[in-house]
C-alpha positions as CSV (number, residue, x, y, z in Angstrom):
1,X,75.9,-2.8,103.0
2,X,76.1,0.8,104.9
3,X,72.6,2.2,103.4
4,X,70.9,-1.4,104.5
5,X,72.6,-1.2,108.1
6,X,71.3,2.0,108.1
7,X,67.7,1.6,107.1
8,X,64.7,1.3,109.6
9,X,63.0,-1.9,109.7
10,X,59.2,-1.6,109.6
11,X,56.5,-4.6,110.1
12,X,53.7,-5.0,107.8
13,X,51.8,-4.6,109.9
14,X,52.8,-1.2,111.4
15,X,53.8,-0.2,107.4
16,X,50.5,2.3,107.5
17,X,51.1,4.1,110.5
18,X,54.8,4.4,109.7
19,X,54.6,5.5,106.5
20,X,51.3,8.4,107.5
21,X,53.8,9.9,110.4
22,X,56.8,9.8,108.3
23,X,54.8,11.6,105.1
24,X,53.6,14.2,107.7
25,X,56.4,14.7,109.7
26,X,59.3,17.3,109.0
27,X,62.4,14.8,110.1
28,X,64.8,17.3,109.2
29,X,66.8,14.9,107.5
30,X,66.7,11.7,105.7
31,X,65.3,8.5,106.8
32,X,65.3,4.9,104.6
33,X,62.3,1.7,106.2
34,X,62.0,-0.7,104.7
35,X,58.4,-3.0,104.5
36,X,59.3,-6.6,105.9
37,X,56.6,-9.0,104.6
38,X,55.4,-11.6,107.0
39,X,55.9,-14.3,104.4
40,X,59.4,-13.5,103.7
41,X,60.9,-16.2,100.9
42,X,63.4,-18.7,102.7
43,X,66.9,-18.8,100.9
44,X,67.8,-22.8,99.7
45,X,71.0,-22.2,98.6
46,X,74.2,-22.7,100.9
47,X,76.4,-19.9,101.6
48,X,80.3,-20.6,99.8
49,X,82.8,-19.9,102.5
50,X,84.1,-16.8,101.3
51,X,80.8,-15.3,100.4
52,X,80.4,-12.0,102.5
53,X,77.5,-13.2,104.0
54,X,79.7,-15.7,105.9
55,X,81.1,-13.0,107.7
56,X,78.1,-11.1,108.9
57,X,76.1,-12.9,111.8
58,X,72.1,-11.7,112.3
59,X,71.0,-11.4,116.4
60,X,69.1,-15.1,117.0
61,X,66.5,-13.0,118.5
62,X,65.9,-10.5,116.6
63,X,62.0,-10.3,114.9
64,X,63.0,-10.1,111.2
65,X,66.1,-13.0,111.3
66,X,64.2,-14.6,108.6
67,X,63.7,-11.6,106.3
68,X,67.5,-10.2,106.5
69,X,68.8,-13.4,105.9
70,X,66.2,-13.3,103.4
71,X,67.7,-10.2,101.9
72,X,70.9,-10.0,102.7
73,X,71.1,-13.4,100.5
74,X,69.6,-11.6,97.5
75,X,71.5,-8.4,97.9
76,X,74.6,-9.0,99.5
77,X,76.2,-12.2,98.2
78,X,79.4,-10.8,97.2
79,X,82.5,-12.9,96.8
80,X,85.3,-12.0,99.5
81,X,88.1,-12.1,96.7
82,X,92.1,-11.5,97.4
83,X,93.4,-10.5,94.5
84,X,91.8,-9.2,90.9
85,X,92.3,-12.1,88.7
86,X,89.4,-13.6,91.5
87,X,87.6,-10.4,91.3
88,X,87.4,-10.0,87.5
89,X,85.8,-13.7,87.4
90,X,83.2,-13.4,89.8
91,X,79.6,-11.4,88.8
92,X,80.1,-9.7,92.5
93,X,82.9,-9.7,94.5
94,X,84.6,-7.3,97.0
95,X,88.5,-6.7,97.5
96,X,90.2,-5.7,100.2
97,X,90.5,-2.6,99.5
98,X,86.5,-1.8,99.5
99,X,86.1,-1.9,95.2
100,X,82.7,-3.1,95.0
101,X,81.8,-5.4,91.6
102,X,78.1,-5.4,92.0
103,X,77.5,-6.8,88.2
104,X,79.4,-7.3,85.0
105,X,79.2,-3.5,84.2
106,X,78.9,-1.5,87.5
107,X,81.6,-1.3,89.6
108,X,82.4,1.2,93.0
109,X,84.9,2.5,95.1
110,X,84.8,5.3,97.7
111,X,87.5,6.2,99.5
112,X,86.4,8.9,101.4
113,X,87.0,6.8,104.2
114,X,90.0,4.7,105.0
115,X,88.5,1.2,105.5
116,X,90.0,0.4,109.1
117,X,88.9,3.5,110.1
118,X,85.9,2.2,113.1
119,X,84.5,5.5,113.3
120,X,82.9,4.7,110.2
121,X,81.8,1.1,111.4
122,X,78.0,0.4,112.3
123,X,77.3,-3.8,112.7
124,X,78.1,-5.4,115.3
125,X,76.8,-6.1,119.1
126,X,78.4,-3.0,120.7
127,X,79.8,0.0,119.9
128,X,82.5,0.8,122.6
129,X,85.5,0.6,120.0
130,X,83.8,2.9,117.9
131,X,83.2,5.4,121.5
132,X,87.0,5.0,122.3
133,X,88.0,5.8,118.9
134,X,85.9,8.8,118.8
135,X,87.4,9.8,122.4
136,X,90.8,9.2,120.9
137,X,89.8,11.2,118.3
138,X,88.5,14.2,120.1
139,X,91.4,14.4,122.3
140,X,93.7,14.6,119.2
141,X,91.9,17.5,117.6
142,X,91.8,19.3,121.1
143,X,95.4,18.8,121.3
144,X,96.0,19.8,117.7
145,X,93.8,22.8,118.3
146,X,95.7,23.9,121.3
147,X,98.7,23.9,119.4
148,X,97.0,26.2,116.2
149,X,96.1,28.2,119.0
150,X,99.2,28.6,120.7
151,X,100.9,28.9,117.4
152,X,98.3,31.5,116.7
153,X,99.4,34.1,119.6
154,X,103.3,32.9,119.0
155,X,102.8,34.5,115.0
156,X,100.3,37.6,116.3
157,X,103.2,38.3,119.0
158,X,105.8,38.0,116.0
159,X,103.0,40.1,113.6
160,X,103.2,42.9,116.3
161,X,107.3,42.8,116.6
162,X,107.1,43.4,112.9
163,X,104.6,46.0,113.4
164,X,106.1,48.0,115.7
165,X,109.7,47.3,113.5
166,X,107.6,48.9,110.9
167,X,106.9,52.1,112.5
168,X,110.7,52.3,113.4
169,X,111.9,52.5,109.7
170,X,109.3,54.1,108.5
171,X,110.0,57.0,111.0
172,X,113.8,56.8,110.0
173,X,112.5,56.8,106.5
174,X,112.2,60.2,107.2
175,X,115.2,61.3,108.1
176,X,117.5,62.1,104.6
177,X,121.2,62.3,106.0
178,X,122.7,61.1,109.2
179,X,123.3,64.0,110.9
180,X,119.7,64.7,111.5
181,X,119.3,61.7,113.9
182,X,123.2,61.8,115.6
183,X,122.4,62.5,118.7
184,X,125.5,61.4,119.9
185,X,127.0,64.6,118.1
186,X,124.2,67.4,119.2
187,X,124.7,65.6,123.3
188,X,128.3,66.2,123.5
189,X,127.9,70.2,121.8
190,X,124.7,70.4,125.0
191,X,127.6,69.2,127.2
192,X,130.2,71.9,125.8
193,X,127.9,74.5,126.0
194,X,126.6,74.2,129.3
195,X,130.2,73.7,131.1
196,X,131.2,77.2,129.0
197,X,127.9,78.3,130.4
198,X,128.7,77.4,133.7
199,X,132.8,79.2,133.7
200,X,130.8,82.4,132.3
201,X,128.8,82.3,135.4
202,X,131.1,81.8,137.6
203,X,133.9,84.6,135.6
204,X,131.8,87.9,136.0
205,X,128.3,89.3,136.8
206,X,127.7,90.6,133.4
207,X,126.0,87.1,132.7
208,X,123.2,88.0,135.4
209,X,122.4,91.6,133.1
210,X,122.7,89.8,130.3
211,X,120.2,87.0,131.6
212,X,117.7,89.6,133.4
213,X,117.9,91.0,129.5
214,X,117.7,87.8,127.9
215,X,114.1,87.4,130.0
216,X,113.2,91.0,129.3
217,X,113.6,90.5,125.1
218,X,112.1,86.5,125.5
219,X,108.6,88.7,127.2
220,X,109.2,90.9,124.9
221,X,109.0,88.7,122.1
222,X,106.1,86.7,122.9
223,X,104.4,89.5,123.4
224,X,105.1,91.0,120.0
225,X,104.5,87.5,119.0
226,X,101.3,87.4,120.3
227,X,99.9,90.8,118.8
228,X,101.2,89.0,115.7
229,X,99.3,86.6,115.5
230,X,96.3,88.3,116.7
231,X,97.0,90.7,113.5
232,X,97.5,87.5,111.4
233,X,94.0,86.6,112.4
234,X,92.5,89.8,111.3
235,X,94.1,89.8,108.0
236,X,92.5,86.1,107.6
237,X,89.0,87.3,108.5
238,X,89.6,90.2,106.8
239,X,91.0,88.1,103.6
240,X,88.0,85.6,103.8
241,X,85.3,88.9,104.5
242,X,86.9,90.0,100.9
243,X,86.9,86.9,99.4
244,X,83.0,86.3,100.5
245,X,82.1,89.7,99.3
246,X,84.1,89.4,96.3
247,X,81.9,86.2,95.6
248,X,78.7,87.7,96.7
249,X,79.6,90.8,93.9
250,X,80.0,87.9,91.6
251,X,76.5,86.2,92.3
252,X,74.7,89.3,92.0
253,X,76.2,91.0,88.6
254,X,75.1,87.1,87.1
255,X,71.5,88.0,89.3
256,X,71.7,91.6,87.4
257,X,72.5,90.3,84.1
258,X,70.0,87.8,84.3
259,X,67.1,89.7,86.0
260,X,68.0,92.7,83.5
261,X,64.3,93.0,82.7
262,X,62.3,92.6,86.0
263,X,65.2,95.5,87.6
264,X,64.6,97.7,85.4
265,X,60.5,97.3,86.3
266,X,61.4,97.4,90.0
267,X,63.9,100.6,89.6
268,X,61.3,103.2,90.2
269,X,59.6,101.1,93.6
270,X,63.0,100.9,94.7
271,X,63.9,104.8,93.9
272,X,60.7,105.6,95.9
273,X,61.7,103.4,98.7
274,X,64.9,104.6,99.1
275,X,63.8,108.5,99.1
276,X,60.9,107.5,101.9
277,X,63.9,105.9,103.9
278,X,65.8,109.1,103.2
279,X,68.6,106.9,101.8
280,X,71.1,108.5,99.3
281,X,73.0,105.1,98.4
282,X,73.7,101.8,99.9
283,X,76.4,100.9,101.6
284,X,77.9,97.8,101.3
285,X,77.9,97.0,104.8
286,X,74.5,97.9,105.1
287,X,73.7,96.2,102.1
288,X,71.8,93.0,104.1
289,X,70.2,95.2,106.4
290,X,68.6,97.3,103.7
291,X,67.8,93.9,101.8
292,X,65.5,92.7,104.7
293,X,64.1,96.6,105.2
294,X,63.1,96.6,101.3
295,X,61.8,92.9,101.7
296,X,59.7,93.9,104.9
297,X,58.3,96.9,102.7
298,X,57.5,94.4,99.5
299,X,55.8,92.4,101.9
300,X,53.5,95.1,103.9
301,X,52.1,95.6,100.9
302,X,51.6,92.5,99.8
303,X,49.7,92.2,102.4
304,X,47.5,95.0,102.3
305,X,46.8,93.6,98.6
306,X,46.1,90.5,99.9
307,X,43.9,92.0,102.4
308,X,42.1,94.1,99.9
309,X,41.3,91.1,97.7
310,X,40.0,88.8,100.0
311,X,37.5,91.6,101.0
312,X,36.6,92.1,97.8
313,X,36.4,88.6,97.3
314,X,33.6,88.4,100.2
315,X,31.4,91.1,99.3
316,X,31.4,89.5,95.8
317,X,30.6,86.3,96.8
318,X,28.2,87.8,100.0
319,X,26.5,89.3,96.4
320,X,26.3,86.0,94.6
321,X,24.6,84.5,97.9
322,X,22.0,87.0,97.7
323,X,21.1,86.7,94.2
324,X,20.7,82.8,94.2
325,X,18.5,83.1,97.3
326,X,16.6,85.4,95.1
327,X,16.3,84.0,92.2
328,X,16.7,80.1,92.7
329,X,15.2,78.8,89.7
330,X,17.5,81.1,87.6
331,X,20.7,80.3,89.3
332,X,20.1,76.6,90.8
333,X,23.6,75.1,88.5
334,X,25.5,78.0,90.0
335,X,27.7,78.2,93.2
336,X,29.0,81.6,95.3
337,X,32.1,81.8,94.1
338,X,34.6,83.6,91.5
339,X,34.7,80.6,89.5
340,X,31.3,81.6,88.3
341,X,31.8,85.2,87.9
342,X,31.5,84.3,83.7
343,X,28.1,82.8,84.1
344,X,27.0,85.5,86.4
345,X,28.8,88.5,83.8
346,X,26.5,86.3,81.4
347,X,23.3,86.3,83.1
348,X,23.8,90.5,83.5
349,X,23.9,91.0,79.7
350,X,21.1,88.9,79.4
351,X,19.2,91.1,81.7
352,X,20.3,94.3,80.6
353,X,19.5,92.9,76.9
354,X,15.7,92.5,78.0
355,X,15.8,95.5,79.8
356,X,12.9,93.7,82.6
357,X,12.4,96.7,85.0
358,X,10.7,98.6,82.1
359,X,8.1,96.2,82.1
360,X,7.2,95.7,85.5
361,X,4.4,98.0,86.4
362,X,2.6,95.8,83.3
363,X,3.7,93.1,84.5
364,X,1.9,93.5,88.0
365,X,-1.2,94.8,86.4
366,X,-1.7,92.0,84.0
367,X,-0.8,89.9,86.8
368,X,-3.1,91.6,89.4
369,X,-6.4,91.5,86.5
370,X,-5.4,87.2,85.3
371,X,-5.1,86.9,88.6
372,X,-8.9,88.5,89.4
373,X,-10.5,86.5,86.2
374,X,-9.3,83.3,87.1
375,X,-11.1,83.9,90.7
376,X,-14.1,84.7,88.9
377,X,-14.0,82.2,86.2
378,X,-13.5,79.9,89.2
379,X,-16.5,80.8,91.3
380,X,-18.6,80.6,88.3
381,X,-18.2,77.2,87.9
382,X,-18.1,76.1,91.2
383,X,-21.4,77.9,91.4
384,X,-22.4,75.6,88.4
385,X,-21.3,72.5,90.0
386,X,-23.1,73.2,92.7
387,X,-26.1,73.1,91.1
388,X,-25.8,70.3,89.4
389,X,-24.7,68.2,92.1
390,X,-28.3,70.0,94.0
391,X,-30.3,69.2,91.3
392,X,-28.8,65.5,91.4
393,X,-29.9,65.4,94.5
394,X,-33.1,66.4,94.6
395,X,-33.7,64.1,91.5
396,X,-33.2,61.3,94.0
C-alpha cells in the first residue's frame, strides 16, 4: 500500500495541465499521479472484518473519498491472516510479519525494514510519532558518532605510542652488542677519569705544560687538518678534471675514427690555420680555446662566401630583369631568378645558334624600304578612294 500512499492524486479535470508540466519538467526524481475519474464505480460488496481495508480509515472530507474507497476495494482487499494455514487459503492475504500473498502465484516479502519501525510509516492524520522517532533517532547517531569519534583520537593517540615505540627499537636495532649502548659503564669510567684528572691537577704543575701543549698540538692539528682537506679537495677536482678529459679523449678518437674521411679533407685548412696563428701544436689546455679560434676562422669565411654569392646572385638576377624588360614577348613564362638560369642558358644557345647580330644591318634596311612601300602603296589607294567617293559625289 506504500507506492499508493505515496502517489499524487490528480482530478480529471486538472489531468492535462498536470501531466504537460510534469512531461516538461526536470523533477529530479520520481513522481507517481494517478487520474481520478469523476464517475468513480461505487464498491457493493461489504468489507469482512479482518479484511485490511477495515483497518485503514479515508478523511470524510477529503475530494476523492469515493474513488480511494473505490480503489483501495479493488486493490487492497487483502485478508489480515494470523497464522499460514489462513494465509495459504486465501487468494490475498497479509501476515504479521509483512509476506504479502497478492494472487495464487506471486507472493512478497521485504524486510529491509523492520515493520514497527514508524520511521517508515506514512497514513495516518499526523505525523508527530514519526518526528519524535526521527529525533530519537538523530540523537542516537550523534551520540554513536561522538563515541567513533572519541574512540577515533583514543586509537590515533595509541597509533602514535606505537609509532614513536617503533622508532625506539628500530634505533636499538642498531646497536649489535650491549656494550655499545651501556652507558651506565662509559659514566662511571667519565667519573674515574675526571677525579684522577682533578688529583693530577692539584699534584704538580706539569699538568698546566702539558695542557698549554695539549692546546698547542689540538691548533696544530686542525690546522694540518684543514690543509688536508683543502689538498683532498684538489685531488677530487683534479681526479674529476682527469676523469672528464679522459672522457672527452674518448669522444673524440670515436669523432676521429668516424670522421676519418672529412679530417683528412680538412688537414691542410687546418695546417694553414695553425701556421697563420704561428701555432706549433695544441695544447690540451688550450685545446677549447683554439676550438672556438678555428670555428671563428671557418665561419669568417663562410661569410665572405656567403657574401660573395648573394652578390653574384643580384647582379645575375639585376641581368635577368633587364632582359625580360627587353625582350617581353620572348621571356613573358620566365621570372628573375636562379631557378630559371636553365631556360635562360637555353635561350643563349638558341641565340648564338642563329647567330642574329649578323643579320641586322639587313634587317633594318629591308625593314626601312617595306616600311617605305607600304606608305606608298597606302597613299595610292587612298588617292583612289578619294576619287571615287568625288566622283560619287558629283554623280549626285
Amino acid at each position: 500500500m506504500r507506492p499508493f500512499a505515496l502517489s499524487l492524486l490528480v482530478n480529471e479535470s486538472d489531468y492535462t495541465k498536470v501531466s504537460n508540466y510534469i512531461d516538461k519538467t526536470h523533477l529530479k526524481g520520481k513522481v507517481v499521479y494517478l487520474k481520478v475519474s469523476e464517475t468513480a464505480v461505487q464498491r457493493h460488496q461489504e468489507i469482512e472484518k479482518y479484511s485490511l481495508l477495515s483497518k485503514v480509515e479515508i478523511h470524510h472530507e477529503s475530494t476523492f473519498y469515493s474513488w480511494i474507497e473505490s480503489e483501495l476495494y479493488r486493490r487492497f482487499d487483502y485478508a489480515c491472516v494470523e497464522n499460514l494455514m489462513e494465509f495459504r487459503r486465501y487468494k490475498k492475504a497479509l501476515t504479521q510479519n509483512a509476506q504479502i500473498k497478492s494472487s495464487l502465484v506471486r507472493h512478497e516479502k521485504d524486510d529491509r525494514f523492520r515493520v514497527e519501525d514508524r520511521r517508515q510509516y506514512i497514513l495516518g492524520w499526523e505525523n508527530k510519532e514519526k518526528i519524535l522517532q526521527l529525533k530519537k533517532d538523530i540523537s542516537t547517531l550523534q551520540e554513536e558518532l561522538r563515541l567513533l569519534d572519541n574512540a577515533l583520537k583514543s586509537i590515533e593517540k595509541q597509533a602514535k605510542s606505537t609509532e614513536v615505540l617503533r622508532d625506539g627499537l628500530r634505533d636499538i636495532l642498531h646497536f649489535e652488542d650491549f656494550e655499545s649502548i651501556d652507558w651506565y659503564v662509559i659514566a662511571k669510567k667519565i667519573d674515574a677519569l675526571e677525579r684522577e684528572k682533578e688529583e693530577l691537577e692539584k699534584s704538580s704543575d706539569i699538568i698546566k705544560t702539558l695542557e698549554d701543549a695539549l692546546t698547542t698540538l689540538k691548533e696544530e692539528i686542525k690546522s694540518k687538518t684543514t690543509s688536508l682537506n683543502t689538498l683532498y679537495q684538489k685531488q677530487g677536482k683534479v681526479q674529476s678534471d682527469s676523469e672528464k678529459f679522459h672522457k672527452e679523449e674518448s669522444e673524440a678518437r670515436e669523432l676521429c675514427e668516424s670522421q676519418e674521411e672529412a679530417l683528412k679533407r680538412y688537414d691542410l685548412d687546418l695546417k694553414m690555420y695553425l701556421k697563420e696563428k704561428k701555432l706549433l701544436k695544441i695544447e690540451l689546455h688550450t685545446l677549447k680555446k683554439d676550438e672556438h679560434s678555428m670555428r671563428d676562422f671557418v665561419q669568417k669565411e663562410i661569410d665572405s662566401l656567403n657574401g660573395k654569392i648573394n652578390r653574384s646572385t643580384e647582379k645575375i638576377t639585376s641581368a635577368m630583369q633587364n632582359y625580360i624588360k627587353t625582350f617581353p614577348l620572348l621571356s613573358k613564362e620566365i621570372d628573375a631568378s636562379l631557378s630559371s638560369m636553365a631556360e635562360f642558358e637555353n635561350m643563349f644557345v638558341v641565340l648564338k645558334k642563329d647567330d642574329l647580330p649578323k643579320y641586322e644591318k639587313r634587317f633594318k634596311k629591308l625593314f626601312r624600304e617595306g616600311t617605305i612601300q607600304h606608305f606608298l602603296s597606302l597613299k595610292t589607294r587612298l588617292e583612289e578612294e578619294e576619287k571615287a567617293i568625288s566622283k560619287k559625289i558629283s554623280l549626285d
